[in-house]
N, C-alpha and C positions, 0 to 999 in steps of 0.2 A: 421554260426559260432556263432553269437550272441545269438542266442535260445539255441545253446547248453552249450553254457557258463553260460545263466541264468539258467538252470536246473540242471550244476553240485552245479552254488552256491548257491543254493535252497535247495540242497541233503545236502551241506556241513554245513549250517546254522540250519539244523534239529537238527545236534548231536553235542555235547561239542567236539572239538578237543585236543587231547591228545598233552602234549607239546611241542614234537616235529613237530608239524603241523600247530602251534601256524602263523607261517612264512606265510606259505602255503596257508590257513586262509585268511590273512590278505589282503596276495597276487591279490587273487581271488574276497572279497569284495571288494576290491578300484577296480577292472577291470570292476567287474559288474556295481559298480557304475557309474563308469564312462561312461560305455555302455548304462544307463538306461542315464543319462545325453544329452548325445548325442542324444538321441530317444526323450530326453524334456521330459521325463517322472521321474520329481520332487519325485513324490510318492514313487514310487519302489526307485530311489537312494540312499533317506534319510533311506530306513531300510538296504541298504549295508553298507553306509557310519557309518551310528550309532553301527553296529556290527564290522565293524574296529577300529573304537572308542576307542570299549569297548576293545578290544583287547589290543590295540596300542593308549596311548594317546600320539602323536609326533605332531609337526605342519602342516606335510601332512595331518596326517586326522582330525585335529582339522579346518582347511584350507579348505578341500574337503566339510565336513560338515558344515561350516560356509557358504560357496557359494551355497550350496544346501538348506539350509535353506533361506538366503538371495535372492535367487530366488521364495523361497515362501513367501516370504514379511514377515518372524520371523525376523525382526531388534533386538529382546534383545538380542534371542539366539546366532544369527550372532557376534554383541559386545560381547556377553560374550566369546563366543570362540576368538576370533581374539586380544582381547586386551589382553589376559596371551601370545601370541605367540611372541618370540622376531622378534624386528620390522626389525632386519636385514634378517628371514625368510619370511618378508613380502614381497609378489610379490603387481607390482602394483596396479593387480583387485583388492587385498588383502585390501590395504589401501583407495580403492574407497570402496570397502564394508563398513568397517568398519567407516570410514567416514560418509558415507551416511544413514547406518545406525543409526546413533547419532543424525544426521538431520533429518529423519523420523522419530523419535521418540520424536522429540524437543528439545533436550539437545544440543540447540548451545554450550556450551563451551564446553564440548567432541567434537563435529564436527569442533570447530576450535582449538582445538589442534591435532585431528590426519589429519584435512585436512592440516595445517602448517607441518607435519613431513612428509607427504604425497611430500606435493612442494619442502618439503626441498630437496626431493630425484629427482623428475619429475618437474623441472620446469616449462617444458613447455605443461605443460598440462591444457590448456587455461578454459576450461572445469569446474576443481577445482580454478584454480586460480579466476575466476566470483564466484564462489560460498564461498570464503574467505572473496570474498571483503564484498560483499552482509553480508555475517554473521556478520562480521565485524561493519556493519553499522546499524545492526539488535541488536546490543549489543550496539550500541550508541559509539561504538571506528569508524565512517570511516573513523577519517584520518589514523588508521594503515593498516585499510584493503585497502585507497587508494596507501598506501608506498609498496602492494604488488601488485597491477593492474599498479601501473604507473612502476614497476622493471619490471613486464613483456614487459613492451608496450616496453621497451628502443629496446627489440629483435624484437617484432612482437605488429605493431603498425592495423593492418590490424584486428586483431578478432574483431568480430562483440560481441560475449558474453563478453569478456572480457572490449570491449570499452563501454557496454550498463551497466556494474558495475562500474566504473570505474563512467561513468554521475549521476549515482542514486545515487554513495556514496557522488560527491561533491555536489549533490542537497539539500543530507540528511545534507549536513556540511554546507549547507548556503552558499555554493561557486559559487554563481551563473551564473558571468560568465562564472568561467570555464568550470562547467554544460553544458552553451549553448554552447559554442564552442564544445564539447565534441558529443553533440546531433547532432550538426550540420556535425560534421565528420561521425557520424555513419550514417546519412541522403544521403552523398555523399557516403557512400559505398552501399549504395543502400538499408537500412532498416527503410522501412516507415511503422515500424509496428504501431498501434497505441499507444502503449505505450509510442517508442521514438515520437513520431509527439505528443502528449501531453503535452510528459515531456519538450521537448521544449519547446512547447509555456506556459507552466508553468513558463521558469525559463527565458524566455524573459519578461515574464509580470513581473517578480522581479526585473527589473535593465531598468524597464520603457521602455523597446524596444517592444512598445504597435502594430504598426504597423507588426511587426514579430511575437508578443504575437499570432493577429488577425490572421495571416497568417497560421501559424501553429497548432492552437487550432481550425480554422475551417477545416483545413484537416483531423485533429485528429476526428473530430466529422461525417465529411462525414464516416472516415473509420469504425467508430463505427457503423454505418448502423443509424444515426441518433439515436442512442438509451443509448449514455453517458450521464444520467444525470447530474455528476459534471461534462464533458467539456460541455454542453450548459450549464451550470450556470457561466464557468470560462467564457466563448464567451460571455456571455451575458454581464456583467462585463468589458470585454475589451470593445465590443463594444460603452456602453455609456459613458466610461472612451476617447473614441475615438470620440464621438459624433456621432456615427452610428445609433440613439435612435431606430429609429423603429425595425430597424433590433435587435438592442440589447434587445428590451421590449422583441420579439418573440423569441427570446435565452430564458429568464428567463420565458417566459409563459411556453414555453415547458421545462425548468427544472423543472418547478411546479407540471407539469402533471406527469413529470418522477420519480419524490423523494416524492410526496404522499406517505405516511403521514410521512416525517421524520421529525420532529419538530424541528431539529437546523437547518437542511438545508433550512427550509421555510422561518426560522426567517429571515437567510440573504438574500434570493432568494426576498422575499417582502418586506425588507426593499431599496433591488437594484431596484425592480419594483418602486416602489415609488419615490426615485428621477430621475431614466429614466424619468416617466410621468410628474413628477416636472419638469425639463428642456428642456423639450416638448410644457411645457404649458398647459399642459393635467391635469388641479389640480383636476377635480373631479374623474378620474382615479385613481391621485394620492395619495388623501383621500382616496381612497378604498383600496389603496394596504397597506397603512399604518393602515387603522383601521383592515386589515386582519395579518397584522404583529403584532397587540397588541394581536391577538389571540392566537398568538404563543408566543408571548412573551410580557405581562402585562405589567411586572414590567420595560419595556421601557420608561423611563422620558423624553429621547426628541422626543419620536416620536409624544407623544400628544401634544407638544410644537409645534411641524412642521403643524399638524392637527389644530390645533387652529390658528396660523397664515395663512394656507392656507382659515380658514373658517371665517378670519376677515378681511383677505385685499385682497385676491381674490375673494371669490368667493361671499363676501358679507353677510356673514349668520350669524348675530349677534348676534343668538340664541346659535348654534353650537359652534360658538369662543368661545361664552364665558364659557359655559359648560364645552370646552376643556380645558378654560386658567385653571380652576378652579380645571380641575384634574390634571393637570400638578401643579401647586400649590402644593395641596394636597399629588401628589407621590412624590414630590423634598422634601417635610417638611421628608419625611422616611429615605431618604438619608445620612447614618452616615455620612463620609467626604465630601462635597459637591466640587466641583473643583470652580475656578476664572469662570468659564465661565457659569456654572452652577445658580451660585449665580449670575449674570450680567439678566440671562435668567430669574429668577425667581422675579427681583426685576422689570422688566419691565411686566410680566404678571401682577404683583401686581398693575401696575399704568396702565395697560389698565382696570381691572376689577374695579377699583377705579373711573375711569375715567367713566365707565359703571354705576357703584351705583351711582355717583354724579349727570351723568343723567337723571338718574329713579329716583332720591330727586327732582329735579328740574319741572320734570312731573307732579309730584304727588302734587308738592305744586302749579301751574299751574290750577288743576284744580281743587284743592280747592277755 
């Protein structure tokens, strides 16, 4: 029946219909279309659906051909039809189209105004409502997109999509207990994806709950297959903020290897190797990770300050000290505003190198 159908409206599509057949016409494109649909055969649809069209601009076939098109990933086409059709014509697929549409083409504020008219109609369609919240927080508003995740939750406190925006928007808003409580409900509903088991121990490491930070940022890191470079570099961080040193050095060695060559990530990755080794006792380690940190980043004033201290009172090299106090000197003189502590720092390098020349005066007249 289906083949016969498509080759009367193949016959019928040849010739101009006379106007009384106009109906008839129209009748027969939406069936095929819909036939060819059914079959998933996008191709053939869109040249029925676009001959009903032309026939008939109504929101049936404005509708028909929006979702046929919207099936072949035309997101403008789809918007363009769907947003002249009145929104009380609009079926639900209708306003997921159209929606989603806006969001695959990037125009969050389209996507969050027909996804809002969308909810206004389907509340509960948990689905949309994550993808509000999310845009919401993606425009820098999430406490309004949280005032439409937490209205759903009052019903249905149980969605997993809905409870996983719902933690990202209060993450995004600096809310971070509530973040973890949030992460931690979605953990007990049984989703340890990586994302919630990071985002966790992301937002315990903000309100110092370092012990659970550690907990759940190294689950996060097994689940990544070992291969998160930022959660070994957040692990590595907790860890010597926890005194774990070793274990935390080999967190941030292996973020080293993983984030090659991203030069802001190295800057912090080897400035945290360096006091790990520092509180280790490890100072010629520590020296190395710091003078690899000025690699990445130069124009660092205490790091040579830290280098120079390490190579004056630990490790004894009074060559190195002083070479360092000297450029630490030197970079702090560059420094437009200098802070209290800054200026404390530079007037005590000044009275060890003083302390050095005074030395070397005394040497030298010695052995005259």
């Amino acid at each position: 029946m289906k083949i016969v159908l498509t080759i009367v409206a193949l016959v019928l599509l040849a010739v101009s219909p006379a106007k009384g057949e106009v109906l008839d016409s129209l009748t027969i494109c939406m069936q095929a279309g819909d036939s060819c649909m059914q079959q998933y055969n996008t191709l053939a649809a869109l040249k029925y659906y676009q001959k009903a069209y032309a026939l008939s601009d109504n929101p049936t076939t404005r509708t028909k051909l929006a979702d046929c098109y919207y099936k072949r990933a035309n997101y403008r086409q789809t918007a363009e039809l769907l947003k002249n059709v009145p929104e009380d014509s609009l079926s639900h697929d209708a306003f997921r189209e159209i929606a989603l549409s806006y969001q695959k083409q990037g125009d969050v504020d389209s996507y969050i105004y027909w996804n809002s008219q969308l909810i206004g109609r389907f509340p509960m369609d948990g689905e949309m409502v994550a993808g509000l919240v999310l845009a919401f927080a993606q425009n820098e508003q999430p406490q309004v997109g949280l005032e439409f995740g937490l209205d759903y939750c009052t019903r249905d406190s149980t969605n997993i999509l809905v409870n996983r925006a719902v933690a990202d928007a209060y993450f995004l808003d600096r809310q971070f207990p509530q973040a973890a409580a949030t992460y931690d409900r979605l953990l007990q509903q049984g989703d340890s994806t990586f994302n919630t088991l990071y985002s966790a121990g992301m937002s315990y490491s903000r309100i110092d709950s370092l012990e659970l930070a550690y907990k759940y940022l190294q689950l996060a890191f097994l689940t990544s297959g070992m291969r998160h470079a930022g959660c070994a570099y957040r692990l590595g961080v907790v860890c010597v903020d926890t005194q774990r040193y070793p274990e935390g050095l080999g967190y941030l060695s292996l973020a080293k290897e993983l984030m090659r060559p991203d030069t802001t990530i190295m800057k912090a990755i080897t400035l945290s190797e360096g006091e790990g080794y520092y509180l280790t006792h490890k100072y010629p380690e520590a020296v190395a990770a710091w003078k690899e940190h000025l690699s990445y980043n130069p124009s660092s004033v205490a790091t040579y300050y830290n280098i120079a201290n390490a190579y004056c009172y630990l490790l004894k090299d009074e060559e190195q000290g002083r070479a360092y106090y000297q450029q630490f000197v030197d970079m702090a003189a560059t420094v437009d505003k200098p802070t209290k502590q800054l200026t404390e720092m530079v007037a005590k390098a000044k009275e060890i190198l003083q302390a050095y020349a005074f030395r070397d005066k005394i040497k030298a007249q010695r052995k005259k």
